[in-house]
Each structure stands twice: as C-alpha cells, then as structure tokens.
C-alpha positions as CSV (number, residue, x, y, z in Angstrom):
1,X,-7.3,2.7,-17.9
2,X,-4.3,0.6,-16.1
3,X,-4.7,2.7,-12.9
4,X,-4.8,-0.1,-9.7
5,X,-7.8,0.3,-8.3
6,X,-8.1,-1.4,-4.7
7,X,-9.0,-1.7,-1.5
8,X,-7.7,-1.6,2.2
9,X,-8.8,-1.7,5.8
10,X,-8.4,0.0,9.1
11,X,-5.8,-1.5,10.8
12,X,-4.6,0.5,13.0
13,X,-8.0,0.2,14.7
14,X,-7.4,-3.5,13.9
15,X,-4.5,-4.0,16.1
16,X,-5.8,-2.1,18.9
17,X,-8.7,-4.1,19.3
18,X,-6.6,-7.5,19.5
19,X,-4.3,-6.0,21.9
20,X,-7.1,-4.7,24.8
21,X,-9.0,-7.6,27.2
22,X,-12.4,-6.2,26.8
23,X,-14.9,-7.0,24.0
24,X,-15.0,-4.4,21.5
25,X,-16.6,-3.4,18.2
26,X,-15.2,-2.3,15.2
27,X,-16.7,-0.1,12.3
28,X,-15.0,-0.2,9.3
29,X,-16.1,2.9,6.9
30,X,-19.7,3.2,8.2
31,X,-22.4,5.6,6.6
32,X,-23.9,8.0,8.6
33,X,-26.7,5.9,9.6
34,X,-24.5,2.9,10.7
35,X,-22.4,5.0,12.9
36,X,-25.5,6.5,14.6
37,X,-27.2,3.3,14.8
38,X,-24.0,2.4,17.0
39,X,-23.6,4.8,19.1
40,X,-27.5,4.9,20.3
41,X,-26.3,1.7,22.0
42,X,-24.4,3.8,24.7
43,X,-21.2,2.7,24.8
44,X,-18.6,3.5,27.2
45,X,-16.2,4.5,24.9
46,X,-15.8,5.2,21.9
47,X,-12.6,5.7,20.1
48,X,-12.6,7.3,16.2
49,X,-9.1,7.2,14.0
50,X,-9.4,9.5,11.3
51,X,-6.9,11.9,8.8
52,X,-6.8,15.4,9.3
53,X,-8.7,15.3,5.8
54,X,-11.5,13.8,8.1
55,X,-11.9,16.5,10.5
56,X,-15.1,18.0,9.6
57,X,-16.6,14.8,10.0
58,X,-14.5,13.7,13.0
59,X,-16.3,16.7,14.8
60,X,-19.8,16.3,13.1
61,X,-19.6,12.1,15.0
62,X,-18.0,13.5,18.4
63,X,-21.4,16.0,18.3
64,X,-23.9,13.9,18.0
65,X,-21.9,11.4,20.3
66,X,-22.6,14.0,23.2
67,X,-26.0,14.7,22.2
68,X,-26.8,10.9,22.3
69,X,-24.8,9.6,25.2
70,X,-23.2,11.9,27.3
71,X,-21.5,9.4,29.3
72,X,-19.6,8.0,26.4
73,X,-16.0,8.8,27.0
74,X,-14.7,10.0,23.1
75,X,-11.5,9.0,22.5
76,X,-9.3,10.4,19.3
77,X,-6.2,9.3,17.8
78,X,-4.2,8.5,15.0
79,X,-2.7,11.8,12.6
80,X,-6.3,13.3,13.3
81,X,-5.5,13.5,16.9
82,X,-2.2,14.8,15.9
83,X,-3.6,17.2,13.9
84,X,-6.0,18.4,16.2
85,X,-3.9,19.0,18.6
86,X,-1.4,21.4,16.4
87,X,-4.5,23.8,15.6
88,X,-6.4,23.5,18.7
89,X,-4.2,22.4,21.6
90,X,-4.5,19.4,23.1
91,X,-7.1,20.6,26.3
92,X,-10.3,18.9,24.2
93,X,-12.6,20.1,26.1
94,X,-14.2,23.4,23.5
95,X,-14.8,20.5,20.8
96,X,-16.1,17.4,22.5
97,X,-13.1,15.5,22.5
98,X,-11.7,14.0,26.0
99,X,-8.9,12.5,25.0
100,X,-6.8,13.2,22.1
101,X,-4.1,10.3,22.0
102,X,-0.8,10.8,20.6
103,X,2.1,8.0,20.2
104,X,1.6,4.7,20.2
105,X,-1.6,3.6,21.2
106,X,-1.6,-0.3,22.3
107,X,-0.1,0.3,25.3
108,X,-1.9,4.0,26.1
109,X,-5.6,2.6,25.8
110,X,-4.2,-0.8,27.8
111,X,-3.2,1.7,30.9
112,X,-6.6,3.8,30.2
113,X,-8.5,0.2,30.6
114,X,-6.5,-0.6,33.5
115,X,-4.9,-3.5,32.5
116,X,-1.7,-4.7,34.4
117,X,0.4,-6.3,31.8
118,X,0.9,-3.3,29.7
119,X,4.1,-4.7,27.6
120,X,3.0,-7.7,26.6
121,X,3.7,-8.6,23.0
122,X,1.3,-6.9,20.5
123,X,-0.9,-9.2,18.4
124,X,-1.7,-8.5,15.0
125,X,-3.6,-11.8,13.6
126,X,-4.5,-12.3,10.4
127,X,-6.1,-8.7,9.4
128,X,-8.5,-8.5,6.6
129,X,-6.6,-8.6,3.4
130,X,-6.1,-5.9,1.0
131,X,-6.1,-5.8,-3.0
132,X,-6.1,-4.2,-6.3
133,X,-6.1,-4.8,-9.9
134,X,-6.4,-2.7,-13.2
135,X,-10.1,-0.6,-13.2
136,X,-10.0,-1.9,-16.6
137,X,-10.7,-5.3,-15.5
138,X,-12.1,-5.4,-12.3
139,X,-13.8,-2.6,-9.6
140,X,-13.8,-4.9,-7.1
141,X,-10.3,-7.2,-7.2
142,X,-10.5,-9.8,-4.5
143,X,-7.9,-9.6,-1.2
144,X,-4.2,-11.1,-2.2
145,X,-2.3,-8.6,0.4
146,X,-1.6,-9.5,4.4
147,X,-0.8,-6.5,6.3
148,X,1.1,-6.2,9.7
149,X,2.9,-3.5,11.2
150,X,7.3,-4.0,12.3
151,X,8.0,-0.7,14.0
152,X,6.4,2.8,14.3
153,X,8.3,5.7,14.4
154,X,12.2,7.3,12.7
155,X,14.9,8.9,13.6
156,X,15.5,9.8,10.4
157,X,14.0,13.4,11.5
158,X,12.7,14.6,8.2
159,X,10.9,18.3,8.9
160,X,7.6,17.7,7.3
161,X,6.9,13.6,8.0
162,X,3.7,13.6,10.4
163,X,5.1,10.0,11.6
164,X,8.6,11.4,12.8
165,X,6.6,13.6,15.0
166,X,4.4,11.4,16.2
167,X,6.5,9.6,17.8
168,X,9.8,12.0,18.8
169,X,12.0,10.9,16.6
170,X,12.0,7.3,17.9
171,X,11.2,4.2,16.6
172,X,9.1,2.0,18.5
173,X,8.8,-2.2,17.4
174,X,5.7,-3.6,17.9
175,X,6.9,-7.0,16.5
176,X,10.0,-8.7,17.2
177,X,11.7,-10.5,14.1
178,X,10.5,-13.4,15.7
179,X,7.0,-12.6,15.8
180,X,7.4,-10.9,12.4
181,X,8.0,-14.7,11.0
182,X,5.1,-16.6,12.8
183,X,2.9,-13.7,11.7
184,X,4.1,-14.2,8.0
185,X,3.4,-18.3,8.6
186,X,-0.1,-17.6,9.8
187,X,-0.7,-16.0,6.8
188,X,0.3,-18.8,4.8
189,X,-1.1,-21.2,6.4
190,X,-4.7,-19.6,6.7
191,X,-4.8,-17.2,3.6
192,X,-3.3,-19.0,0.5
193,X,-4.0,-16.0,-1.8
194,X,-1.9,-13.8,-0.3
195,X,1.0,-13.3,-2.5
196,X,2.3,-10.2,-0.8
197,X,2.7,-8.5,2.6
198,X,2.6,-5.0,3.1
199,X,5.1,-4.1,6.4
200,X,4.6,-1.2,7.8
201,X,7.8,0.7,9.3
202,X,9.5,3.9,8.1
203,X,12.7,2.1,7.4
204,X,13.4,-1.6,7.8
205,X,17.1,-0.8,6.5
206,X,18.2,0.7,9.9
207,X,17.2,-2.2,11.0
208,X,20.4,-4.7,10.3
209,X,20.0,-7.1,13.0
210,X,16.3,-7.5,13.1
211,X,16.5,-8.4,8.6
212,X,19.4,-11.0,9.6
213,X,16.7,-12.9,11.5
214,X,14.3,-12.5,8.8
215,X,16.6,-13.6,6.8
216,X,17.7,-17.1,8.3
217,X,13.6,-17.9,8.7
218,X,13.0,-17.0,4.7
219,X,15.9,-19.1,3.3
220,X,15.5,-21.8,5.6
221,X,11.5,-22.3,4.3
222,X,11.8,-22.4,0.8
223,X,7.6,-23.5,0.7
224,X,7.2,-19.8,2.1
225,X,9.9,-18.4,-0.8
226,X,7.7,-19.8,-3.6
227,X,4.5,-18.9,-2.5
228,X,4.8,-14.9,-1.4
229,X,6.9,-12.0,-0.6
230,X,7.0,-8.8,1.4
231,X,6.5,-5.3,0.9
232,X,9.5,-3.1,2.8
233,X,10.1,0.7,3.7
234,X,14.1,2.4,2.8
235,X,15.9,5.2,2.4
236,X,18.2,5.7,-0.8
237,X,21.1,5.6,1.4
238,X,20.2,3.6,4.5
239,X,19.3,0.6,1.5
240,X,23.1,1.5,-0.4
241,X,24.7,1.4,3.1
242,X,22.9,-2.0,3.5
243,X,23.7,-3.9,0.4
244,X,27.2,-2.1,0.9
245,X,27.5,-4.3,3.7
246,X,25.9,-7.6,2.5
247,X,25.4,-7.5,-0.6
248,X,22.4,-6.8,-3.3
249,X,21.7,-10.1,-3.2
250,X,21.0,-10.3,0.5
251,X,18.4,-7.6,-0.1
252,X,16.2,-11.0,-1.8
253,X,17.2,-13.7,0.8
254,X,15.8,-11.5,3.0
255,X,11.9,-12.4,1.7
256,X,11.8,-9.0,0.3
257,X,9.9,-8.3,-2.8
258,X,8.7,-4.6,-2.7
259,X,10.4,-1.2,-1.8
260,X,8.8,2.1,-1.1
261,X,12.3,4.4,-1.3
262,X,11.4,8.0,-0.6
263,X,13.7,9.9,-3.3
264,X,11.7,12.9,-2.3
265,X,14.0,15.4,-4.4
266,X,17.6,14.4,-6.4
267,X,19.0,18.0,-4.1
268,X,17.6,16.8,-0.9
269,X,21.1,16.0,0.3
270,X,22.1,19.4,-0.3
271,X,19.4,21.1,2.0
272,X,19.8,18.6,5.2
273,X,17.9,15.3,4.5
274,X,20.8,13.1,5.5
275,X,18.9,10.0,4.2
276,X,19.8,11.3,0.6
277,X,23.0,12.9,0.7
278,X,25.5,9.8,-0.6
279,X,24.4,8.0,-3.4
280,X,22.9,8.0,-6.7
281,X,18.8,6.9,-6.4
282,X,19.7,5.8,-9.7
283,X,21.8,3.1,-9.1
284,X,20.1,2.0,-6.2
285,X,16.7,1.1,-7.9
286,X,18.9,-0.5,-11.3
287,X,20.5,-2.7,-8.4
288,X,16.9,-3.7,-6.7
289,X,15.5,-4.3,-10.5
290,X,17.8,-6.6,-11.5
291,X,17.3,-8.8,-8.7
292,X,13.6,-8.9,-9.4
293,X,12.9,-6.2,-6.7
294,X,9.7,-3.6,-7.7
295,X,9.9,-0.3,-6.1
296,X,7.5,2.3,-4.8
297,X,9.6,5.9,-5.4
298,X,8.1,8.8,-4.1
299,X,9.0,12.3,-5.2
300,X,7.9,15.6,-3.9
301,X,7.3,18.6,-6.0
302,X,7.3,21.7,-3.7
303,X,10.1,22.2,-1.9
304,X,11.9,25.7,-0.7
305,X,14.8,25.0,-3.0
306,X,12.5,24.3,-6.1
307,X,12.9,27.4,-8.8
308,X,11.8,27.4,-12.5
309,X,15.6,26.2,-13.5
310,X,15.5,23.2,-11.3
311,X,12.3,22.1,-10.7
312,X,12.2,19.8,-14.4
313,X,15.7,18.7,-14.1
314,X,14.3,17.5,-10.3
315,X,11.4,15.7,-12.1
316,X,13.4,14.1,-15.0
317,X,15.9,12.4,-12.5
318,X,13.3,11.1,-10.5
319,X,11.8,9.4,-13.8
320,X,15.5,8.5,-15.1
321,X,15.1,6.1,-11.4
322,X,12.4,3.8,-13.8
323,X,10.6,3.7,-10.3
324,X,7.8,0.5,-10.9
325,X,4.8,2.2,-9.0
326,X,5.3,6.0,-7.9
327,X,3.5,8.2,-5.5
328,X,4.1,11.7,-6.1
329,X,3.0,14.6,-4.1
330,X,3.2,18.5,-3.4
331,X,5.2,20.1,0.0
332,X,2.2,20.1,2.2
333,X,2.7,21.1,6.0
334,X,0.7,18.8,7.9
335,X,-0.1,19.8,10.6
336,X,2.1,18.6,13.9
337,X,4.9,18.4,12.1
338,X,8.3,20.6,12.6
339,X,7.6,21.6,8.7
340,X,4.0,22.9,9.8
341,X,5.2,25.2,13.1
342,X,8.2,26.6,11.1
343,X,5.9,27.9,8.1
344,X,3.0,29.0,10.4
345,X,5.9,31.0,12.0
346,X,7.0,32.4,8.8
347,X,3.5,33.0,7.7
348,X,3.1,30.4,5.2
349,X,0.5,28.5,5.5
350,X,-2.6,28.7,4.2
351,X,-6.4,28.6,6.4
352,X,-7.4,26.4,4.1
353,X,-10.5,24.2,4.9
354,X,-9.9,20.5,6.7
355,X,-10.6,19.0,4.1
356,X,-7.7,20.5,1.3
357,X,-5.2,18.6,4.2
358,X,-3.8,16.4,2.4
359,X,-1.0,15.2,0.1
360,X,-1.9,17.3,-2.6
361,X,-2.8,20.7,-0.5
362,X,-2.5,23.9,-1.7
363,X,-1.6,25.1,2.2
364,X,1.7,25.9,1.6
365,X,2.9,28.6,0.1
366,X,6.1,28.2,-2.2
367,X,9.3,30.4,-2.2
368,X,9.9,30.6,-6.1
369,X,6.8,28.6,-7.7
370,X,2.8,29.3,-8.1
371,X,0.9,27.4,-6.0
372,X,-0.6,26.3,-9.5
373,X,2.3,25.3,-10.8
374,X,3.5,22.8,-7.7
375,X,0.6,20.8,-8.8
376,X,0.5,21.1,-12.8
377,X,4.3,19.5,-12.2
378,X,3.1,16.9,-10.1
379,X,0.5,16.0,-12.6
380,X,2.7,16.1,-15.4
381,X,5.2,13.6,-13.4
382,X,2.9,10.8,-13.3
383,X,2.2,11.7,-17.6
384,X,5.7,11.8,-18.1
385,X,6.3,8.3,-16.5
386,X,3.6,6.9,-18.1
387,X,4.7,8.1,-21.5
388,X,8.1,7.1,-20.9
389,X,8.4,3.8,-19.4
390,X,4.5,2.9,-20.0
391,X,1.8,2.0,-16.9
392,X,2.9,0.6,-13.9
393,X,1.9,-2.8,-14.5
394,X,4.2,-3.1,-17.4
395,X,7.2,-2.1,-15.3
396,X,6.7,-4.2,-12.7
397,X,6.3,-6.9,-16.0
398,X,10.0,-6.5,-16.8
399,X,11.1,-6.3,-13.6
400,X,9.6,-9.5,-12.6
401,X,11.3,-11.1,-15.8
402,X,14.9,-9.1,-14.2
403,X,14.5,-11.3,-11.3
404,X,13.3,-14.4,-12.9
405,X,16.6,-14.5,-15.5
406,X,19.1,-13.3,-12.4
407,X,18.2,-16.2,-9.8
408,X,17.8,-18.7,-12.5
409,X,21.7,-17.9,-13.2
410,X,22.5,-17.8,-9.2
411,X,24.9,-19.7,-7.6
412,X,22.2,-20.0,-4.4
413,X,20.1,-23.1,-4.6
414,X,17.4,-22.2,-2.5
415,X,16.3,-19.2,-4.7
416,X,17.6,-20.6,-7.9
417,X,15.1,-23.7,-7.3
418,X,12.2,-21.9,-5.5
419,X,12.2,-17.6,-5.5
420,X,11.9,-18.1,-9.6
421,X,8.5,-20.2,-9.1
422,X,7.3,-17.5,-7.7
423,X,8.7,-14.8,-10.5
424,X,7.8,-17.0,-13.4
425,X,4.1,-17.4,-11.9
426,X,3.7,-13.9,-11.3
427,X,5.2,-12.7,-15.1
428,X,2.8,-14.9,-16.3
429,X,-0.1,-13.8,-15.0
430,X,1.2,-9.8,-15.6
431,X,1.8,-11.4,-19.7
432,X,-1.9,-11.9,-19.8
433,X,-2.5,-7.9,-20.0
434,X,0.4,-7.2,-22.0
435,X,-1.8,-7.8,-25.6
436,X,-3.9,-5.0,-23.7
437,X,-1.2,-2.2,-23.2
438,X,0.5,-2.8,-26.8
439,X,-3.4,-2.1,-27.9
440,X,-4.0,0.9,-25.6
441,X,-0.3,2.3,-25.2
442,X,0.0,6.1,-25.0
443,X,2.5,6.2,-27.9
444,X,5.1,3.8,-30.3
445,X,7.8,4.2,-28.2
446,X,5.9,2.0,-25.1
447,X,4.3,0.2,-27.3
448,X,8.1,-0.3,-28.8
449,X,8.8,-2.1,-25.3
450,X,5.9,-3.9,-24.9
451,X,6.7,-6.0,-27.9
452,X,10.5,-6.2,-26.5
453,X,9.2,-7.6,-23.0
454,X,6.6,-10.4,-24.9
455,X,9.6,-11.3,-26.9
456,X,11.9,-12.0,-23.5
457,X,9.3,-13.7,-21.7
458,X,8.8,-16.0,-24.7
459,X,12.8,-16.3,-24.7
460,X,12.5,-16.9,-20.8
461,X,9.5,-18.8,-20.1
462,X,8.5,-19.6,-23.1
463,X,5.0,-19.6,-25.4
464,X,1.8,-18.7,-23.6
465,X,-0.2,-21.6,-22.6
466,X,-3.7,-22.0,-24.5
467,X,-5.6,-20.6,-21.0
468,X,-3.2,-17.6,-20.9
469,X,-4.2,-16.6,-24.0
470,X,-7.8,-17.4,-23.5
471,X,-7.4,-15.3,-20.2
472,X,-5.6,-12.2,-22.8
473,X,-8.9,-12.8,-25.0
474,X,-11.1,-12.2,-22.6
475,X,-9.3,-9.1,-20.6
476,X,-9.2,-7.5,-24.2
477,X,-12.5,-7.8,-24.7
478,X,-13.2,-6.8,-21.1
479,X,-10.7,-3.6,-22.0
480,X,-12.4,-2.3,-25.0
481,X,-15.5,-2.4,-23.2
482,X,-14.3,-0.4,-20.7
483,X,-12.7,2.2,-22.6
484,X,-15.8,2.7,-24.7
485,X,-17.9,3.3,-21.7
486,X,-15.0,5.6,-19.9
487,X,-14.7,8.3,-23.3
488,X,-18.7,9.4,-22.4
489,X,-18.6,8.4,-18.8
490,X,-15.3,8.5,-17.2
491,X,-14.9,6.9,-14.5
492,X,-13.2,9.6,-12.1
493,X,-16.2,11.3,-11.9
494,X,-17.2,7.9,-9.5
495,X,-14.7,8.0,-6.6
496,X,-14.6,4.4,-4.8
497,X,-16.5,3.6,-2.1
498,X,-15.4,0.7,0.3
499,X,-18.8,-1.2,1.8
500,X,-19.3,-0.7,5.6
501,X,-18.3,-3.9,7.8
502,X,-18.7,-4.2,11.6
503,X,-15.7,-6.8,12.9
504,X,-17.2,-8.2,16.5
505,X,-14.0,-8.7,18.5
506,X,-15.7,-11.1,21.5
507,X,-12.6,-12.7,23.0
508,X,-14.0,-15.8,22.7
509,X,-15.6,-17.1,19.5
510,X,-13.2,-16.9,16.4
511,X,-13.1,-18.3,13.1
512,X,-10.1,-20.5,13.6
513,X,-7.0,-18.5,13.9
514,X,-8.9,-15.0,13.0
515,X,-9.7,-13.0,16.0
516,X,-13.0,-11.6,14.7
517,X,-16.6,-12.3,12.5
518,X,-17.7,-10.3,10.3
519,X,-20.6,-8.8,9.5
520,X,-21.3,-7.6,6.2
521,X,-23.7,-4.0,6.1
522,X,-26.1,-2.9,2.9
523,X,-24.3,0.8,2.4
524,X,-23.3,0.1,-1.2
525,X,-27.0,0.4,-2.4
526,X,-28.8,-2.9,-4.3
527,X,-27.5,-1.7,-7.8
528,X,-23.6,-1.6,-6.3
529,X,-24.2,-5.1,-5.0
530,X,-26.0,-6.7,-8.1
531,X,-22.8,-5.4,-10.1
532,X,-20.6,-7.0,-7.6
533,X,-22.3,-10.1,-7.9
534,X,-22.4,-10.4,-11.4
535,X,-19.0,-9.9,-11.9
536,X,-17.9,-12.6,-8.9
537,X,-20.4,-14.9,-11.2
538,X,-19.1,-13.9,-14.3
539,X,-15.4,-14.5,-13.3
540,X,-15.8,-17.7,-11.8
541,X,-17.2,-18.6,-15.4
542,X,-14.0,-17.6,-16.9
543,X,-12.0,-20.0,-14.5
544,X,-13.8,-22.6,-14.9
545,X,-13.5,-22.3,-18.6
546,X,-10.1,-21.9,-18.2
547,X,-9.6,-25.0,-16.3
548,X,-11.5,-26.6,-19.0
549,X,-9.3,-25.3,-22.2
550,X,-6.3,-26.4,-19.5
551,X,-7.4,-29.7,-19.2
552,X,-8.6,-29.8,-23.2
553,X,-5.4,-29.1,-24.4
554,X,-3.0,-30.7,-21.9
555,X,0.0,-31.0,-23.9
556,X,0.0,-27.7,-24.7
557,X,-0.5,-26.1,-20.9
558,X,1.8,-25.8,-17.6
559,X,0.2,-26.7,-14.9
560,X,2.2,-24.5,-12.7
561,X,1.2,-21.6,-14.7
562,X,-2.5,-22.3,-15.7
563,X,-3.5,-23.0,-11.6
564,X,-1.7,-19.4,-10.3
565,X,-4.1,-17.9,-13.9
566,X,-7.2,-19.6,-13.0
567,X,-7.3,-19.3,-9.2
568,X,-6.7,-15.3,-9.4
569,X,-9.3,-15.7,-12.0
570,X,-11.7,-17.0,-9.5
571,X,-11.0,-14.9,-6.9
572,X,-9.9,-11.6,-8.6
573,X,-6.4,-11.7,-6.9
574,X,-4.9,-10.0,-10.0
575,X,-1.7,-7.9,-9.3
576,X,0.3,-7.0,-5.8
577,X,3.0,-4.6,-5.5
C-alpha cells in the first residue's frame, strides 16, 4: 500500500522538439485513435521513440503510416531504434522504417532538416513536470519533479548497459554547467512546486569540474538551497573517489539531494566492472545518509557468477546498504548491447516475444540458476527490504531527519541557515504518514522503528502542529479505505494509464517562458476523469480546512511547516525522491 505511484513524460521527444526551427507536434501516450487521427493529416515526417518492449506496436504505427501517407518519411529512435537495429540490421527498408537513428539525436534530425547551425546549445525549457505519491493516498499526485538532461553517454563500459552502447562508450554534454544553473533558475522561478530535479547522465561523479561550477552557483543562492534539490547519477567508486577528494560534505554544497548508485552485485569488482572494484557500497551510502542524501541502489540478480551459495549472501549485502528507494532487476540482454551479441554468440538468448524485453526478461539464460529462480530472488529482494528496514517512504523519513540534525550542527552557514529549511519542511510533511506505517507495518520490528523515528523528529523538530495531525487524520482514514477496497480488488490488477496530451510546439506563441500549449485529449474515459475530479475537489477541501485549523489555533502551528502541508495538499505534490 506505500508503493509510489507516479507519473512522467516524454522527454526525450521533448528536447528534440525545442532544439529543431520547424513547427512540430508532439503526442504524448496517444490511443490508437489519436495517433491515427494524426497521421491522416499527412505529415512530412513523423518521428516515434519507443522501448524495445514497444516494438509490436512501433511496427503496427509505421504500417498503417505507409498505408495512409506514403510520403511521410518515418523516422525511429531512441533504444527501440537501437534495438531494432541489433535484430534486424539497420537497412529499414523490409519493415517500413527509413531511418533508424542511433546516438544523439538533436544534432542528427538538425542536419536531416538542413539546418546550418548544428552545434548550437541545446534547449531544454521548462518540461512538463513529473510526480508521485503513495497509491494509498492519491492515483493521480500532482507534478513536484523538473527534469533536464547533463550528458548522454559513459565510458564506464559496462557489457549489458544499452546507454554505453548507444553512444560508443562516450559521453556527450548536452548542457554546460552553466546552462545546467539557468535551467535550474527557470524552474524556480516559473514552477514553485518543484521540489526536486531529476538529471539525467550516467555519472555526474566523473564529472569533477563541471559539479565545482554547480557548486559555486548552489551555495552562492541560498533562496534556491531552501526551496529544492537535485536528483544525481554515481558509481560506488567514482562517488568514494569524489568525496575522497573533497569531502562528504561537498557532495551537499553541490545542490545534490538524490543518488541513483548502481551497486549492481557486492562481486562485481571481481568479474571486471571497474566502477565497483574499491570500496565498500556500504560505507558509501552510510556517508550520503548522514548528510541527508536519499539514494536510489540498484541491484541485479542474474549474473554469470551468481550460484546457489552466493546468490543470498549477494542479496543480503545489497540490503545491509539501507538503500532509501531501490530498483532491482534480472540480467536481461538488451538488445544492442555488448552483453546481448556475446550471449546470442554463446547461444543464450532466448526468441522470446518483444514484448518480455525488458528489465525483468526471462531472455537470458543463466549459467548456475533457473530462469525461475533469477526472478523469485528478485521478488524476494524488494520483500526482504521492506521487512527489514520498512517502505521506502519511511527510509527516506529518517534520512531526511540524518540531514536535518547534521547541517544544523555544521560549521557552514549557508546550509546551517538554509539546506535545514528545506529538510525540516520535507520530514514534516513525510511525519504526516508515519501514524499510517506504524498502523500497516509488515511486522514489530518496523513498526519498532517507526515509533523510534516519531520520537527523533519530536526531539528534532518538535510536536506536530494541529494541521499535521489533521493532515495524519485524514490520510489514515484515506488508508483504511484503501486497504479495504485492495483485499477484494487489488489494485495491480489496474496497471496505470497516463492520459494522452498533444504539446503544439509553434515557434512562436508560448505561455511565458514554456515553449509549448497543451492540449488536453479524452482517452482516460468519463468515469477516469470524474474520479480525477473528485479527488482534485476533495483535496483542495482538505487544504483549505487545514489552513483554517492553521489559522484557528495559531499558537499552536508553524507557519513554515503548515504552508509546505497545505500547499502539497492542494496540489497533490506529496513525496520526491
């Protein structure tokens, strides 16, 4: 019942549509109908990103694309391109295809246009914003998340990572530090909600003097520092080898707030992968904790070297990490990658069907281990973490209060007065749901913890204000609802559908600083949008409440506190990385 549900958009299609002269139309998630509506029109071109998962239906649009308007030139990209290629070749022309586009693609589909000034800087304004929050809460959490993309591309060279491939090994900026910072301003200055900005890039911790830069910006605008953070990419050891250098603490001045560390396997070192082949994982997310950093770890379950006498011990480190969100996946050969042409060489993948390609695919087959068993492990991982440390949400609760009590003891003014804002704001909107997990925990020993982390917060911050526990009230009530409901109708059986939006990218009308309208499509059906409705309605009603008990009882309340509850109240901006 604590599982984030969210949503996201398509940005790489995003970014190539502000970085081309022409006018352009851009569907996000269309149904059937809205696609083929579109493509009556007779367009030119018409470009399609996809995942390999997508195939099927990648070939099913280029079809009827050449049935409707031969003319239309098709172009395909992204890791279905990349995909396509591996299996078929990259000569298109059997499957309706007439360009497949690998590498980077602002500067490709510039020279296909003929533009002159291919290199000029890329643009990635002020992209629809992305969110989540508890399903237990809310199925349709407002947008708190900005989204721009550093670099493409590693040289890291890991075997079976499609984005290594795609780009030979290289890694390719498509923001300078410089515009990394005015792109972080225009999200503060346009979209207040955003807490939280995901950067894309396979490892900003090769990149030393690109974070100084960052750096000098973030600690110089301590209104930006108490207001939001960003979401980075590292290596176990590229991160050590950083802090090694500069310091932990460095790591924070930096703007930082979020880590996805690929641990991938605790004997990874041993077998090649030079990004894990020095330091304890261990010790490395402790060191981020403390300083009020969360982390993404991911973990792979699969590999060559996994037998029945390691494959647990493999697991248990991995959870010993206390990683505050995880991802965890099977071996899967995608293919394009070096992994992929080494096992079809060996005779070890799969034909399976394109839509089993994907991070849990059963394509690969295993040296020591079932096929079944690859995935029972990696389903017993996320149980194990949950038993043990309690949902995510709860993790990232104590590691907010890590970083809350460490900068409030730090000899560094800037985030002694002003990164704590932003931790003590953000703990107490994550204490709101704590009453919720104690209520719902999987077993005494979480439920152990949860009364452990109430009690430091209380030591910390102090009491809850009269709204916050109005707000814990209400998401209690909101919880036993929704777990009632879930034993004779669980909700997995409904996976999520995002709503279809067409963003008209004219070059000349823009709302402001965003370089696109928006026009809103009927494809989630009038029952889907009468819930959605409601529940905007019925949380407003709860703010606004909220800001009345605030107001009621005003020597009880924090101001600072109650505002950051009842505005992601009233726009369902609940919970970031």
């Amino acid at each position: 019942m604590f599982t984030l549900i969210s949503h996201t958009h398509c940005y790489a299609n995003h970014i190539l549509a502000q970085n081309i002269r022409k006018k352009c139309i851009l569907l996000e998630y269309p149904r059937w109908k809205d696609f083929t509506k579109e493509v009556d029109k007779q367009y030119a071109i018409v470009g399609i990103s996809a995942f390999p998962v997508h195939m099927d239906s990648v070939m099913k649009m280029c079809e009827y694309i050449k049935e409707k308007s031969p003319q239309t030139t098709i172009l395909l990209g992204s890791y279905a391109a990349q995909a396509y290629a591996a299996r078929y070749g990259e000569d298109p022309t059997l499957r309706n295809v007439d360009h497949v586009v690998l590498g980077e693609g602002v500067r490709w589909l510039r020279e296909f246009l003929g533009e002159d000034d291919l290199d000029r800087p890329i643009e990635q304004k002020l992209m629809p914003k992305c969110g989540g929050g508890p399903i237990c809460i809310s199925k349709y959490a407002g947008g708190n998340i900005g989204f721009f993309v550093s670099g493409l591309g590693c040289p890291g060279g890991c075997d079976f990572c499609s984005t290594t491939a795609m780009f030979n090994g290289k890694r390719i900026e498509m923001l300078s530090p410089d515009s990394f910072v005015e792109h972080v301003r225009a999200y503060y200055e346009n979209f207040p909600r955003v807490k939280n900005i995901f950067v894309i890039e396979e490892d900003h911790f090769r990149q030393h003097d690109y974070l100084h830069k960052i750096r000098d910006y973030w600690l110089s605008h301590p209104d930006i520092i108490e207001r939001l953070d960003w979401f980075a990419f590292g290596s176990v050891d590229n991160i050590a080898d950083f802090a090694d250098k500069y310091g932990w603490d460095y790591i924070s001045e930096i703007g930082i707030g979020s880590i996805f560390i690929g641990v991938e396997s605790k004997f990874a070192g041993e077998h090649g992968y030079d990004k894990r082949d020095r330091v304890d994982a261990r010790e490395v997310f402790d060191q981020l904790h403390k300083r009020g950093i969360r982390t993404v770890g991911a973990w792979i379950c699969g590999w060559d070297f996994h037998t029945h006498q390691n494959m647990l011990e493999d697991l248990n480190y991995f959870v010993a990490c206390y990683p505050t969100f995880e991802q965890l996946t099977r071996m899967s050969p995608f293919p394009g990658t070096v992994l992929y042409d080494k096992l079809k060489e060996e005779g070890r993948v799969r034909n399976v069907p394109w839509d089993d390609v994907h991070f849990w695919s059963n394509a690969q087959v295993n040296t020591y281990l079932e096929t079944h068993e690859t995935l029972n492990l990696t389903e017993y991982g996320y149980k194990l973490l949950y038993e043990t440390w309690g949902p995510s949400l709860l993790r990232r609760f104590d590691v907010l209060l890590n970083g809350y009590e460490y900068w409030m003891n730090s000899d560094n003014k800037v985030m002694r007065e002003h990164k704590t804002k932003l931790f003590r704001q953000q703990a107490s909107l994550t204490m709101v749901i704590t009453p919720v997990i104690y209520r719902f925990a999987p077993n005494g020993v979480v439920r152990h913890r949860v009364e452990k982390l109430q009690q430091r917060y209380r030591d910390l911050i102090g009491e809850p204000t009269p709204a916050m526990k109005a707000a814990s009230w209400y998401v209690m009530r909101l919880s036993r609802r929704w777990k009632k409901k879930d034993l004779f109708d669980p909700f997995n059986q409904y996976p999520k559908e995002e709503p279809f939006k067409r963003y008209i990218y004219d070059k000349q009308n823009t709302n402001g600083a965003v370089p696109y309208r928006t026009e809103y499509g009927r494809s989630l059906g009038l029952r889907t949008n009468l819930e959605r409705l409601r529940e905007f309605e019925r949380f407003k009603r709860v703010a606004a409440g909220l800001w009345i008990l605030k107001h009621l009882l005003f020597w009880k309340s924090d101001p600072q506190l109650d505002d950051y509850l009842i505005e992601a109240a009233s726009y369902r901006t609940f919970y970031g990385f």
